[in-house]
N, CA, C and O atoms as a MOPAC input file, in Angstrom:
PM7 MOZYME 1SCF
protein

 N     26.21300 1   -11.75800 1    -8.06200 1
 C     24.91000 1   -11.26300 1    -7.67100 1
 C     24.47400 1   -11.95600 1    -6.37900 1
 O     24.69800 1   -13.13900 1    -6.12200 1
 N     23.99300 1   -11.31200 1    -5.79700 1
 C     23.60900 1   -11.52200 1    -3.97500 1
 C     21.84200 1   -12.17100 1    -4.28100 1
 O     20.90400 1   -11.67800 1    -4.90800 1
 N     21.98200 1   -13.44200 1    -3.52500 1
 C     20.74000 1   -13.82100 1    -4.25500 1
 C     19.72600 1   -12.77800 1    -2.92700 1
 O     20.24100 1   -12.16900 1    -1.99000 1
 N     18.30900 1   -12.84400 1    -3.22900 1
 C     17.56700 1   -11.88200 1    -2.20200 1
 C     17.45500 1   -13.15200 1    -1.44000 1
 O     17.82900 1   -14.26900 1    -1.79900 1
 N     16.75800 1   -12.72600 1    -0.09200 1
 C     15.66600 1   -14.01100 1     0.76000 1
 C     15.17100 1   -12.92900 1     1.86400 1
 O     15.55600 1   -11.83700 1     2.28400 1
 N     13.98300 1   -13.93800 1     2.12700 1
 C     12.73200 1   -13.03900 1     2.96100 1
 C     12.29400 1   -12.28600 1     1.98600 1
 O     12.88000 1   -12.29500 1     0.90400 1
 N     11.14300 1   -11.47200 1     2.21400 1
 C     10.33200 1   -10.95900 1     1.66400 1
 C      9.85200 1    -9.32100 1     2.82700 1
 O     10.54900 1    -9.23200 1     3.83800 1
 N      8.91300 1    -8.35000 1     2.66100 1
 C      8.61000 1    -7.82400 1     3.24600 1
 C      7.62200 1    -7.00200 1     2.38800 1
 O      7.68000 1    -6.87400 1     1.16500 1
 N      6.86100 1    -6.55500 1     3.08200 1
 C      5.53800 1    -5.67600 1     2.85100 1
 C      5.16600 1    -4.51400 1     3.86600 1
 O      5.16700 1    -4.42800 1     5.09400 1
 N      4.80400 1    -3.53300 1     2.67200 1
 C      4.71600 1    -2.20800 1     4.05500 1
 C      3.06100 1    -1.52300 1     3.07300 1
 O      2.93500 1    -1.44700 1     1.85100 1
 N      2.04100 1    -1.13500 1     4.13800 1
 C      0.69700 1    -0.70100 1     4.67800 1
 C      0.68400 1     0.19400 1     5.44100 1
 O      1.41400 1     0.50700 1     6.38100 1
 N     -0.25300 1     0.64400 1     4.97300 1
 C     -1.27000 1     1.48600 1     5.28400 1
 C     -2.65300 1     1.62500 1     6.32400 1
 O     -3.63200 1     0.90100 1     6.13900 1
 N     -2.61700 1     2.41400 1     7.18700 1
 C     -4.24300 1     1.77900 1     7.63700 1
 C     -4.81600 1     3.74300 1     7.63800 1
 O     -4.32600 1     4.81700 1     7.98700 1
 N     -6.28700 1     3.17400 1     6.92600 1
 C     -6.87200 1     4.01400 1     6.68200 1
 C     -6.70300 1     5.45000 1     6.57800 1
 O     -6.96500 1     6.40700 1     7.30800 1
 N     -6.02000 1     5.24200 1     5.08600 1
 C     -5.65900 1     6.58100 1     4.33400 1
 C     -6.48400 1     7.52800 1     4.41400 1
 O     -7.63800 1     7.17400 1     4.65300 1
 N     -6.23200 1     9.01700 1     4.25400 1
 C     -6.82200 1    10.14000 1     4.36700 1
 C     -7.60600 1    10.35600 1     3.06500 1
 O     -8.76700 1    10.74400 1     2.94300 1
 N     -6.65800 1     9.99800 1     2.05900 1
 C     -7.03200 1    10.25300 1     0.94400 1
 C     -6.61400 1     9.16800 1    -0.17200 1
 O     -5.71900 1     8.40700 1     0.19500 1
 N     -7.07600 1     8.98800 1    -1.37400 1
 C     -6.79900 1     8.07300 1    -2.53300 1
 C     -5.10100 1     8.45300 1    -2.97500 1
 O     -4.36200 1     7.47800 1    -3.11500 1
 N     -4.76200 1     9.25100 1    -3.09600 1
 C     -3.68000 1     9.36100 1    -3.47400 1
 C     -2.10300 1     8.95700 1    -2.63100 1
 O     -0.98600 1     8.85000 1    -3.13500 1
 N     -2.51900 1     8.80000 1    -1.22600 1
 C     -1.52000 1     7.99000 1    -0.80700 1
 C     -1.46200 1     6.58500 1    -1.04700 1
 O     -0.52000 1     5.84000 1    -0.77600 1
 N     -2.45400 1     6.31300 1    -1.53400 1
 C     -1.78400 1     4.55000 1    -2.03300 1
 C     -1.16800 1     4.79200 1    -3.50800 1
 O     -0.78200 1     3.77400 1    -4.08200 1
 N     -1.05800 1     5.78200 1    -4.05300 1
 C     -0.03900 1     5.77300 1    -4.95900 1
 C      1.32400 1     5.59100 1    -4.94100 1
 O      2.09400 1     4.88800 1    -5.59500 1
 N      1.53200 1     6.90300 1    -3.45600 1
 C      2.80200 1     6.87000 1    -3.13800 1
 C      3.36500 1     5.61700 1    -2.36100 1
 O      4.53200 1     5.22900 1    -2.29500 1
 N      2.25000 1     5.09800 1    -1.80200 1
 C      2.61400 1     3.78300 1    -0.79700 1
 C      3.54700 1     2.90000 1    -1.57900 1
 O      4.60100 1     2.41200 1    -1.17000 1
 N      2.76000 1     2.71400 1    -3.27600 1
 C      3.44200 1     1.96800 1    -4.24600 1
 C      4.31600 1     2.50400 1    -4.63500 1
 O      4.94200 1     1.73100 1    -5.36000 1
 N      4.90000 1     3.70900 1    -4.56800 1
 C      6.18700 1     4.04200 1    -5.35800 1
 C      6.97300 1     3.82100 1    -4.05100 1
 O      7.94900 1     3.07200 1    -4.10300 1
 N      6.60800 1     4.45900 1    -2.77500 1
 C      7.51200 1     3.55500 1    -1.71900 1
 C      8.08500 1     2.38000 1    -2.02800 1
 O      9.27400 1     2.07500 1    -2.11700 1
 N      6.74200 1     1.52700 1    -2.23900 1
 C      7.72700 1     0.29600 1    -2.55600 1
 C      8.53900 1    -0.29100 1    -3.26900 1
 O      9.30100 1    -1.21900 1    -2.99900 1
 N      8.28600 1     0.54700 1    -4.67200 1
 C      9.35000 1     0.53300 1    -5.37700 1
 C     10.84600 1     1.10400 1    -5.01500 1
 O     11.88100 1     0.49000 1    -5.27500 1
 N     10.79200 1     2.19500 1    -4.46600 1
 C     12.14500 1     2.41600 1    -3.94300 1
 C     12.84100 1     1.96500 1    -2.92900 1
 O     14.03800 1     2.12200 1    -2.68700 1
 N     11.73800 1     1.19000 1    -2.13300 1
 C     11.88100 1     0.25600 1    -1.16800 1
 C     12.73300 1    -0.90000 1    -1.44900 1
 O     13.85900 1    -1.28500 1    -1.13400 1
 N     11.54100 1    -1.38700 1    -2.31900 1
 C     12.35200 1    -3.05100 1    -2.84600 1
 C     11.10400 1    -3.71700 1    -2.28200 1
 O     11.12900 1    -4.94700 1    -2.24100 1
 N     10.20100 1    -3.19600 1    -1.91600 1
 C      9.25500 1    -3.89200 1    -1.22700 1
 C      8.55400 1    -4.90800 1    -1.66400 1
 O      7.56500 1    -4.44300 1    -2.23000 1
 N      8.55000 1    -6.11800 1    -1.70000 1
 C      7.37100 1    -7.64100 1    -2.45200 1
 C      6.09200 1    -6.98700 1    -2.40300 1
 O      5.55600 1    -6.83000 1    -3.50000 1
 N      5.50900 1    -6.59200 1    -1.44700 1
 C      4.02500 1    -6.04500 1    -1.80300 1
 C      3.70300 1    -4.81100 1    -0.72300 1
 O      4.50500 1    -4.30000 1     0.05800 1
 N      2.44000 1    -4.51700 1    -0.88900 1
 C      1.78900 1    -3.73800 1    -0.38600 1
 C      0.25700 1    -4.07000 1     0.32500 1
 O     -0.45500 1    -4.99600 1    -0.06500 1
 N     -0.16200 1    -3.00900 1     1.59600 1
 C     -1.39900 1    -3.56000 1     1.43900 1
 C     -2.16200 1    -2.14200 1     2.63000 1
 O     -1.71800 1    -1.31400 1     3.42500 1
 N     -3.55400 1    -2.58000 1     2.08100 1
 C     -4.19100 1    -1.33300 1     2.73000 1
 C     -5.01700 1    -1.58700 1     4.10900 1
 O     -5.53300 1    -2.70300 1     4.04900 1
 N     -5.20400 1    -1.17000 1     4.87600 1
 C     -6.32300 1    -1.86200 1     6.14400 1
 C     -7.39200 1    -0.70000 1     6.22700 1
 O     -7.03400 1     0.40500 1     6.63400 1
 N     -9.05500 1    -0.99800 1     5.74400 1
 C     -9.18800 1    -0.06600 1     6.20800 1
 C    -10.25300 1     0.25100 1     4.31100 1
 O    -10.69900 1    -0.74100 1     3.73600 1
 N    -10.40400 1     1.33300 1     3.84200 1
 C    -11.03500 1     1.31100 1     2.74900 1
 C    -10.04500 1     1.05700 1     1.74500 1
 O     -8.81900 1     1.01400 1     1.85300 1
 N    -11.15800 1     0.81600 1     0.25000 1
 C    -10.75200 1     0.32700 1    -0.82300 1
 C    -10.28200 1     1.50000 1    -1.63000 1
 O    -10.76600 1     2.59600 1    -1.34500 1
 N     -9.43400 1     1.42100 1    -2.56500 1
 C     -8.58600 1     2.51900 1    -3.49000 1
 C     -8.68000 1     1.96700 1    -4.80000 1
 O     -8.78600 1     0.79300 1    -5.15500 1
 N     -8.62100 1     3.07000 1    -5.48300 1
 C     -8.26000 1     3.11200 1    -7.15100 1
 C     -7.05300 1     3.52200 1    -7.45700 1
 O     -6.40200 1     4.40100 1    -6.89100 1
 N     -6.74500 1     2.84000 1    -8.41100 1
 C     -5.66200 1     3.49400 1    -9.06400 1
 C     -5.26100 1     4.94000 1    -9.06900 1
 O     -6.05700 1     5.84600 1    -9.31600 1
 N     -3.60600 1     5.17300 1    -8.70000 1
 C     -3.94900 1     7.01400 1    -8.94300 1
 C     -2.93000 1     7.01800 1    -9.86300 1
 O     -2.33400 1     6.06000 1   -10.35500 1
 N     -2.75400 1     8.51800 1   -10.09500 1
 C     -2.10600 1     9.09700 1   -11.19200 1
 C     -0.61300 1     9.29500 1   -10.32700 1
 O      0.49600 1     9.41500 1   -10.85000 1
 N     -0.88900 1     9.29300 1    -9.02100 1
 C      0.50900 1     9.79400 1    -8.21200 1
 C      1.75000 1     8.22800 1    -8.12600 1
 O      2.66300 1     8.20200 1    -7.30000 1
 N      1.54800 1     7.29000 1    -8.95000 1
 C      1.80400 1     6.63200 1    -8.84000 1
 C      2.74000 1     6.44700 1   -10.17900 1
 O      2.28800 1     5.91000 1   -11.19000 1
 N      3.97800 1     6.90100 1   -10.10000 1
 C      4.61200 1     7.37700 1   -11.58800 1
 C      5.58500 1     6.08100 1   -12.16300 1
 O      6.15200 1     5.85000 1   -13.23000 1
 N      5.50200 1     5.62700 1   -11.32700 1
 C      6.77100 1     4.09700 1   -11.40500 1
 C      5.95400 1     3.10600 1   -11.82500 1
 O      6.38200 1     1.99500 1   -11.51500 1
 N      4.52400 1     3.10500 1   -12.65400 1
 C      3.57700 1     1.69600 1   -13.11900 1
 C      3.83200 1     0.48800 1   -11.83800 1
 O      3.75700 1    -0.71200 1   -12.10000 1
 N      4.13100 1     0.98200 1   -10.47900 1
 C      4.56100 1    -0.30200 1    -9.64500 1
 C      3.14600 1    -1.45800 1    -9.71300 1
 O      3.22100 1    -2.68400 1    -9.63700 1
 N      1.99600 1    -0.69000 1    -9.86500 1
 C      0.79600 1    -1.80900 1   -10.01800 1
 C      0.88800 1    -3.11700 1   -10.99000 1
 O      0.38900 1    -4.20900 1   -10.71800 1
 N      1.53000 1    -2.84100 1   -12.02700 1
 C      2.05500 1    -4.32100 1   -12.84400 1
 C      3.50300 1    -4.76300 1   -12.16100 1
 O      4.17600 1    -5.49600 1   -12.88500 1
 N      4.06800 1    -4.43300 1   -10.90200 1
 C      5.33800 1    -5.45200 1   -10.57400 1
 C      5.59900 1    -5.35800 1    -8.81500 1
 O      6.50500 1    -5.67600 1    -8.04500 1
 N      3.93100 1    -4.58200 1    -8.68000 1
 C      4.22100 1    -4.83300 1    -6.72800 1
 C      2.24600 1    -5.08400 1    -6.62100 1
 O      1.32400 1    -4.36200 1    -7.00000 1
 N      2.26600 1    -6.38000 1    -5.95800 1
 C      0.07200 1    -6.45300 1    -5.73900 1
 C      0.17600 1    -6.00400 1    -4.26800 1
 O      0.98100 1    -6.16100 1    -3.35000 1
 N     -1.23500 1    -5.25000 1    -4.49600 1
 C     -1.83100 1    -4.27500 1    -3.17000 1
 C     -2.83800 1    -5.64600 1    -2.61700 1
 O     -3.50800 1    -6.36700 1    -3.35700 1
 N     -2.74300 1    -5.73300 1    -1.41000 1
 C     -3.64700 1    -6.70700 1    -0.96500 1
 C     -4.46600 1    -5.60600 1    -0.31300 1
 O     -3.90700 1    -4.50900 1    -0.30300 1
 N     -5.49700 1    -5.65800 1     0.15300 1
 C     -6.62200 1    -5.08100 1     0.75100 1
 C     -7.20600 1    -5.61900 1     2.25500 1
 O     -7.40900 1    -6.81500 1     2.46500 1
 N     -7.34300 1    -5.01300 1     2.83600 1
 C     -7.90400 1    -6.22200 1     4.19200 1
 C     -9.13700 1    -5.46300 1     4.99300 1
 O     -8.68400 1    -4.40700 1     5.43400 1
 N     -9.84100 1    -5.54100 1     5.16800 1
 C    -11.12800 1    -4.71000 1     5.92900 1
 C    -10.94400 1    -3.99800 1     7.37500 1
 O    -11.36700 1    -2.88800 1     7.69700 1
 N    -10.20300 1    -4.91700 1     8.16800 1
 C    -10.28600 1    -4.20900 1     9.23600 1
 C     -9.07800 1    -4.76800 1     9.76200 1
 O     -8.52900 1    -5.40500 1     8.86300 1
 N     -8.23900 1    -4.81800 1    11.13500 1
 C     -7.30000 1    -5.30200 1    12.28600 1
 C     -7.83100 1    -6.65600 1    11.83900 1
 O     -7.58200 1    -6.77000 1    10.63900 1
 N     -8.26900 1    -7.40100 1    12.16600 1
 C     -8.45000 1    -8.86700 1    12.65600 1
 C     -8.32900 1    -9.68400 1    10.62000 1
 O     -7.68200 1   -10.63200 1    10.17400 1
 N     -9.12000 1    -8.87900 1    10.08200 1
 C     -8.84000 1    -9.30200 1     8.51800 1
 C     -7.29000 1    -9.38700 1     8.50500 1
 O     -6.68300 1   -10.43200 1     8.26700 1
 N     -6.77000 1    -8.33000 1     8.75100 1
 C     -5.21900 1    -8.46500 1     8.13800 1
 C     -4.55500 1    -9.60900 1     8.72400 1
 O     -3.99200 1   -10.48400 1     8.06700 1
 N     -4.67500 1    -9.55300 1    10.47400 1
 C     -3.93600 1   -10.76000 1    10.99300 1
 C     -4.69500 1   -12.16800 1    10.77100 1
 O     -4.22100 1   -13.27700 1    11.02000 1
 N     -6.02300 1   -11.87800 1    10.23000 1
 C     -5.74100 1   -13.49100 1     9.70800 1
 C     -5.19900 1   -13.97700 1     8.38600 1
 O     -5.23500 1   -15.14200 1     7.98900 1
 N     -4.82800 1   -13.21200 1     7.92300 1
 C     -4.03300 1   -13.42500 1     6.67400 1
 C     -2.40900 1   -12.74800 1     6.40100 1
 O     -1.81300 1   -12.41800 1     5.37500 1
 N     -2.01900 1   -12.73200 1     7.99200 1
 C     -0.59200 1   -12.07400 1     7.82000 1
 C      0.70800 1   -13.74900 1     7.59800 1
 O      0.76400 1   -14.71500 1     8.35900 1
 N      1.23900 1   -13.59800 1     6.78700 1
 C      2.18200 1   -15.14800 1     5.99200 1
 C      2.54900 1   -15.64200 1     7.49300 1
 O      2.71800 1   -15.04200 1     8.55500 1
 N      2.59600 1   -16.99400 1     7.10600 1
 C      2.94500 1   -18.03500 1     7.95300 1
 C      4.33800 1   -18.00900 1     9.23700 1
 O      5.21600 1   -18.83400 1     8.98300 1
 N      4.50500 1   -17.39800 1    10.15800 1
 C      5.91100 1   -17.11400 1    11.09200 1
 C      6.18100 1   -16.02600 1    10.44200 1
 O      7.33800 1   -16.12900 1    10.03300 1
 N      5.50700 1   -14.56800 1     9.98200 1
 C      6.00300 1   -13.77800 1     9.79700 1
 C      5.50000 1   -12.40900 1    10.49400 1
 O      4.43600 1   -11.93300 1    10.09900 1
 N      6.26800 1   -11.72400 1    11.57300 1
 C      6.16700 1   -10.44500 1    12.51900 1
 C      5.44900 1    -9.48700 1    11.66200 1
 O      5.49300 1    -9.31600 1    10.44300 1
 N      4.80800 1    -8.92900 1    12.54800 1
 C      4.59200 1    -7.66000 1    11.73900 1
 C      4.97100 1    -6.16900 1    12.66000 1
 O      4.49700 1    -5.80100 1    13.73500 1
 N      6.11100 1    -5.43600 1    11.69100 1
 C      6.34200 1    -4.72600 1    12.33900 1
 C      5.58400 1    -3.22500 1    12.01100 1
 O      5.13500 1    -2.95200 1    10.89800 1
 N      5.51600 1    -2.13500 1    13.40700 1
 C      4.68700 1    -1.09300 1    12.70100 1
 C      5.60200 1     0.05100 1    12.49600 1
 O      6.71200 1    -0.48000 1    12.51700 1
 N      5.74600 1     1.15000 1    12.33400 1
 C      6.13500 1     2.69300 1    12.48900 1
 C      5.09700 1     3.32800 1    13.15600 1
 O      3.96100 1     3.72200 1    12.89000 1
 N      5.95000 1     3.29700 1    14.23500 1
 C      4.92100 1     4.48900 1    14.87700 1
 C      5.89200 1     4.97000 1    16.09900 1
 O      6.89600 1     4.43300 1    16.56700 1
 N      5.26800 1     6.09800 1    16.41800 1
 C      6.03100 1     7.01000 1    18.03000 1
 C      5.41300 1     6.55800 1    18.76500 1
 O      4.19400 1     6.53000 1    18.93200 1
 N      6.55800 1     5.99500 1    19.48300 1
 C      5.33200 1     5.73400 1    21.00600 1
 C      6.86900 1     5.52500 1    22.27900 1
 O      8.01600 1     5.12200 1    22.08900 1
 N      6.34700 1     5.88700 1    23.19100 1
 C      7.50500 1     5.61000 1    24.48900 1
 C      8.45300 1     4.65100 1    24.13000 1
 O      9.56700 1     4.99000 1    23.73300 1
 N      7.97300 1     3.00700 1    24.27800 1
 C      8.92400 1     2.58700 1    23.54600 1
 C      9.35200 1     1.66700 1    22.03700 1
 O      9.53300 1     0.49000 1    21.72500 1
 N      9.37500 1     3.02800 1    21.37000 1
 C      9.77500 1     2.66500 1    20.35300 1
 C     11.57200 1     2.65700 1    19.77400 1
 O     12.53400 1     3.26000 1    20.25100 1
 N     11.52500 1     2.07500 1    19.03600 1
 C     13.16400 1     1.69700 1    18.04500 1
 C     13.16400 1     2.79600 1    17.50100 1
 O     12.09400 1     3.33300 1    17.21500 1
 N     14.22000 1     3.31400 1    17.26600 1
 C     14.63500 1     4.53900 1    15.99600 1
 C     15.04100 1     3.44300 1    15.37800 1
 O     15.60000 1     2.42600 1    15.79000 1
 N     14.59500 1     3.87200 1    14.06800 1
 C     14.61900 1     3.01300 1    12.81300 1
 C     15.87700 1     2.81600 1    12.25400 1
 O     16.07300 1     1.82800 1    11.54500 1
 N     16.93700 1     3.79200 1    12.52600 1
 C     18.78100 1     3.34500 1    12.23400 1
 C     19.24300 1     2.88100 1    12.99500 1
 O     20.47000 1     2.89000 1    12.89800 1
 N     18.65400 1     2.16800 1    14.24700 1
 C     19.41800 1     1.00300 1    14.85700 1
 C     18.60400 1     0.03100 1    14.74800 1
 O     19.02500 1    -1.06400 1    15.12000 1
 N     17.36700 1     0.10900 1    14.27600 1
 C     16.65600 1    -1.07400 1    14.14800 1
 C     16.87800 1    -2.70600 1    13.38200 1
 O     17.08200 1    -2.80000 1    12.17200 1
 N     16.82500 1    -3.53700 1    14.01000 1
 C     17.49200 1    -4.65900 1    13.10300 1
 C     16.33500 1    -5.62500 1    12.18700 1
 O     16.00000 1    -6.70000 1    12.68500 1
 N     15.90500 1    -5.32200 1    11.21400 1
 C     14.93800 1    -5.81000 1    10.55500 1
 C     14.93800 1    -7.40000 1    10.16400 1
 O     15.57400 1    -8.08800 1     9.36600 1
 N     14.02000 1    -7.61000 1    11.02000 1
 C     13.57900 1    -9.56700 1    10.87900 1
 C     14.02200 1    -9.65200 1     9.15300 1
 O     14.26500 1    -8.71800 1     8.38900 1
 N     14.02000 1   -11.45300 1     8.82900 1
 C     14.49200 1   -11.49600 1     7.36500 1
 C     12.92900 1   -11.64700 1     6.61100 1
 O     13.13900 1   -11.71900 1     5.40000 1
 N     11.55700 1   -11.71500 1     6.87500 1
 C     10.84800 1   -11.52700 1     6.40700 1
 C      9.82400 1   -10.84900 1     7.40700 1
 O      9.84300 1   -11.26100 1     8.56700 1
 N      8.76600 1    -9.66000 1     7.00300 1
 C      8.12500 1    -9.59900 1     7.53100 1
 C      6.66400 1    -8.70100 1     6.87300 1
 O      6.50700 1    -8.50800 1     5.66800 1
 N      5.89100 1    -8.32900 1     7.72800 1
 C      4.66400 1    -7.15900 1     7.04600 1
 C      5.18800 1    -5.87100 1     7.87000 1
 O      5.46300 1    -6.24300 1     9.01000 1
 N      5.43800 1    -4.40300 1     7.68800 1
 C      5.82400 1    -3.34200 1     8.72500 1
 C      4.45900 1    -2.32500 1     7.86200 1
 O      4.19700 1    -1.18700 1     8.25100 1

C-alpha cells in the first residue's frame, strides 16, 4: 500500500445555487479530496449529495477573498480552474504535493 502525502482541497466561490455544494462534495469524494470549502454564501445540506461525503470530507466556509487567504494552510498554493490566456490545460498540469485549487 502506497502511503498518501500532501493533502488538497477544491472550492467554490459563490454558487448559483444550494445544490452545487452537494456535488462539490461528491467531487470530492471521487476526487480523493481532504476537504472542501465555499467562498462567498452559506449552504445546507442537500439531497444531491448521494455519497454521505459530509461525515468523511468538512466544508470550511469563508466570507469573502481575503477570509479565505487568511486561512489558506501554512506554504500551501492555491491553485484555481479557470480560462484565461494564460492558463495550463489541466493534462499537462503538474500538481504541487499539497494544495487548495
Amino acid at each position: 500500500m502506497i502511503e498518501k502525502r500532501g493533502f488538497f482541497g477544491i472550492g467554490i466561490f459563490h454558487c448559483k445555487n444550494e445544490t452545487n455544494v452537494g456535488t462539490l462534495w461528491r467531487s470530492a469524494a471521487i476526487l480523493g479530496a481532504d476537504f472542501i470549502f465555499t467562498i462567498g454564501k452559506r449552504y445546507k445540506s442537500q439531497a444531491s449529495d448521494t455519497t454521505k461525503a459530509p461525515r468523511h470530507i468538512p466544508l470550511f466556509h469563508y466570507k469573502d477573498y481575503d477570509d479565505f487567504f487568511q486561512h489558506v494552510p501554512y506554504d500551501c498554493p492555491v491553485i484555481a480552474v479557470e480560462l484565461a490566456d494564460n492558463s495550463v490545460p489541466l493534462e499537462t498540469f503538474v500538481h504541487p504535493e499539497r494544495c487548495d485549487r
